[in-house]
N, C-alpha and C positions, 0 to 999 in steps of 0.2 A: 319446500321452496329452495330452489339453489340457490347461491351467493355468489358473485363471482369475486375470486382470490386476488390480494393485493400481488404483487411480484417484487418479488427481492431477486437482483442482478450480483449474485459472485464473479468477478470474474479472478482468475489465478486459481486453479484447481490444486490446491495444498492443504497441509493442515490448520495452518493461522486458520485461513477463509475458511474451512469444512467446520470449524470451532467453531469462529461468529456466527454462521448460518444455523448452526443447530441453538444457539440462543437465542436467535432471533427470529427465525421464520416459520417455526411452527403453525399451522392455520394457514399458511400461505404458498407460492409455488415460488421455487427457485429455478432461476435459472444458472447454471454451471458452467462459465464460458470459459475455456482454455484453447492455445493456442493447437495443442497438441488433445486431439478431439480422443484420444482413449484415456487420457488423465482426467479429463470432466467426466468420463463415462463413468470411468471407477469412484468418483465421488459422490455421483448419483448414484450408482448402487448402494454403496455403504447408506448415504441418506434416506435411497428409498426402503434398503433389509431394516430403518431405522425409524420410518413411518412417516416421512418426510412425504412432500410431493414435490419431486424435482427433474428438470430434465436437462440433459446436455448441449451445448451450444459451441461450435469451435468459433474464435474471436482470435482475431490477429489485433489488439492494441495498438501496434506503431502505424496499424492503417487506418484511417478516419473513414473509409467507405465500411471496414467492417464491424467497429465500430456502431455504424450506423444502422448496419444488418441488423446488430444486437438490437437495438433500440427497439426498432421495428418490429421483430419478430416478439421482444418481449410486451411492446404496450399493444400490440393486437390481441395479448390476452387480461389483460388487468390494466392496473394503473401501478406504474412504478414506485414502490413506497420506501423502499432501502437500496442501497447501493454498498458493496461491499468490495472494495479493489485489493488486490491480493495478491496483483498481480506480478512480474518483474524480475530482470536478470540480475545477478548475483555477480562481481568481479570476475570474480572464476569461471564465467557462463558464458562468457563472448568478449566481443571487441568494444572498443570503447564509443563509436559510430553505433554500435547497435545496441549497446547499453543507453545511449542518451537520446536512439529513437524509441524504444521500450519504455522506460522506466521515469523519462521526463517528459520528451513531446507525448507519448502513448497517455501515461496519466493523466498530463493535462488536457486531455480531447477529453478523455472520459471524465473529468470535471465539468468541463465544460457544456457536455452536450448532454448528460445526465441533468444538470441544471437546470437545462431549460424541460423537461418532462418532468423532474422527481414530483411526486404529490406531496398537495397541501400538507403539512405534518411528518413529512416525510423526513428522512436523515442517509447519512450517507459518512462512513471511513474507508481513509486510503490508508494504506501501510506502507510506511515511509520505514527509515531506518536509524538506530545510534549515530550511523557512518556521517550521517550531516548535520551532526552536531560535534563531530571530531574536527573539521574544516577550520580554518581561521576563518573569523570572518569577512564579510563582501562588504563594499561600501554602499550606506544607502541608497545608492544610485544604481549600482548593480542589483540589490534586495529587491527594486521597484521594478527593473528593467526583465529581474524574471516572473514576477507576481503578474503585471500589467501585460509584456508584450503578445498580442494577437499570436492565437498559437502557431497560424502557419507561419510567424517569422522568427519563433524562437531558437529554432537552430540555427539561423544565420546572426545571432546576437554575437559579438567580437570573441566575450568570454566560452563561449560555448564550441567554437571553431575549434577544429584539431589538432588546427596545433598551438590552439591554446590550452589543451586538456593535456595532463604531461602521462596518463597512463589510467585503465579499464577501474579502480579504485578512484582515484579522480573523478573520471568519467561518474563513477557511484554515488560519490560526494556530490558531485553537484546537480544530480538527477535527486539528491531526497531535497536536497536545500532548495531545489527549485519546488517540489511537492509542498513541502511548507508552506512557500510564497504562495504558490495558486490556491490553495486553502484557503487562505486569509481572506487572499481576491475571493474568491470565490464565493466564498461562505455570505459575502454581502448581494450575490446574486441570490443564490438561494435563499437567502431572507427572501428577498421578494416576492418569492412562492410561498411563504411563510416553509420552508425547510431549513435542515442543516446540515455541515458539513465539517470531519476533520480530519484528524491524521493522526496516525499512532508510530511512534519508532520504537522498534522492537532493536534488545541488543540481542545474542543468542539464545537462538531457541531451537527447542531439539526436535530436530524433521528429519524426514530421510534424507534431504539432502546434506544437513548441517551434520548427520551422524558419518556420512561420505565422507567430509569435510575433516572430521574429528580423528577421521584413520588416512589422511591422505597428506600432501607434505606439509600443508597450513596447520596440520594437527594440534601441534604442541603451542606452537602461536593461540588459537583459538582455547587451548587450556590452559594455558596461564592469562589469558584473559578475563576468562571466569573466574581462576582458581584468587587473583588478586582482587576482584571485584568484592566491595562488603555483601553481597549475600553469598559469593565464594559458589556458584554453581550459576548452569545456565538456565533459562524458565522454560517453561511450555507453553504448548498454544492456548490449552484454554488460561494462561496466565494472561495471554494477551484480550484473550474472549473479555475475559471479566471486567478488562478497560473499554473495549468495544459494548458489550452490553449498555454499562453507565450511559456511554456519550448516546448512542440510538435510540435509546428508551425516554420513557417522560422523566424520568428523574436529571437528564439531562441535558432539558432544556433548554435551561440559559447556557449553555455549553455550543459554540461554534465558533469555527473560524481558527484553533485552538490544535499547539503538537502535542503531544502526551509522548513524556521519553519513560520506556515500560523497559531497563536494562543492568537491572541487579545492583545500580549505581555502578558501572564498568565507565558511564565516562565523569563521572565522579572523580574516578579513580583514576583515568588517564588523564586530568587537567589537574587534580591535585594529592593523588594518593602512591601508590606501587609501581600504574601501571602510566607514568608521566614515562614521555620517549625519553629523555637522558636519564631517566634511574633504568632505562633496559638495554642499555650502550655498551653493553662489557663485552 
């Protein structure tokens, strides 16, 4: 007698996501959504030379109709049980306009609109970053005005306009502190489905794009980042798997709505140790 398989939604075709998926979707079928439809391909191969059953989806996140594709084409074959978001530009990746249509409005649609499918039991992590926890913070009113506002209006929020973002870093900052926010919001929708949902910030972790990074002119910046950090090195992904496992699994339960900063203590260390900006002012 066949069974038919729950579906886990990766989307961001990387190492962080290829790490959670293979901790968690065993028995079940992934789908692989990348913007850039040969980067999902090659994930799915790895998963499938790996005994996985997964298949590739290309997803544009800053669009909510593709988005919605995803949705579709995933609960036509199961019931959505995980959600694993992975996805998102990097400072160095683009403009600051298209980092905060990516990485904040794109997320938060896929909060959103996963919410309303993920199944009963279900759970779900975004991968936010250290980077919005280096920010000063907002005022409560700001912290509400990104958790709460309907997502087709969050780009037009005051603070969000551009030329209230002073640069693509910025832009970065306030695309995970927004990730946060809607987490929180959110996680109280998903209760409602009895699921869950959080977020994990990763400080450096070593991908092919970060190894790019590590010989390119941010080089030496990004290694004394680490090298001052108390664990003095950067992590890996399945460093970050083993935070994701906990929160999707039953062991963590009572766990939503919740950031997990997974970053060697690096901002530790930049609000109060080595790596504070006026001890690097010389």
């Amino acid at each position: 007698m066949s069974t038919t398989k729950d579906i886990i939604v990766l989307t961001g075709a990387g190492q962080i996501g290829m790490a959670i998926a293979r901790r968690m979707a065993y028995g079940n079928r992934i789908f692989v959504a990348d913007w850039k439809f040969e980067n999902a391909e090659a994930i799915v191969k790895t998963l499938k030379e790996a005994g996985f059953d997964a298949v590739p989806f290309k997803v544009d996140i800053s669009s909510k109709e593709s988005i919605l594709d995803l949705i579709a084409a995933a609960t036509k074959e199961g019931e959505i049980s995980m959600l694993i978001n992975a996805a998102g530009l990097s400072p160095s990746q683009s403009t600051k306009e298209h980092i905060l249509a990516v990485d904040l409005y794109g997320t938060s649609v896929l909060l959103e609109e996963f919410g309303k499918v993920i199944k009963k039991g279900g759970s779900g992590v975004t991968i936010s970053s250290q980077s919005g926890h280096r920010m000063s913070a907002l005022t409560p009113d700001e912290d509400r005005l990104l958790a709460l506002t309907p997502v087709e209006e969050l780009l037009k929020l005051e603070i969000l306009k551009p030329e209230n973002i002073k640069d693509t870093l910025h832009a970065y900052q306030m695309a995970k502190r927004c990730n946060v926010k809607r987490v929180m919001a959110e996680a109280v929708k998903w209760g409602e489905r009895g699921a869950r949902i959080n977020s994990i910030s990763p400080g450096i972790i070593v991908t092919p794009l970060a190894l790019d990074e590590f010989s390119g002119p941010r080089g030496d910046f990004y290694k004394n980042m680490f090298a001052k950090s108390p664990a003095g090195r950067p992590g890996i992904a399945d460093e970050v798997a083993n935070v994701a496992e906990l929160l999707m699994s039953e062991q963590g339960a009572f766990i939503t709505g919740a950031d997990f900063l997974i970053d060697g203590g690096a901002t530790a260390s930049y609000f109060y140790g080595p790596l504070q900006p006026e001890m690097n002012q010389s």
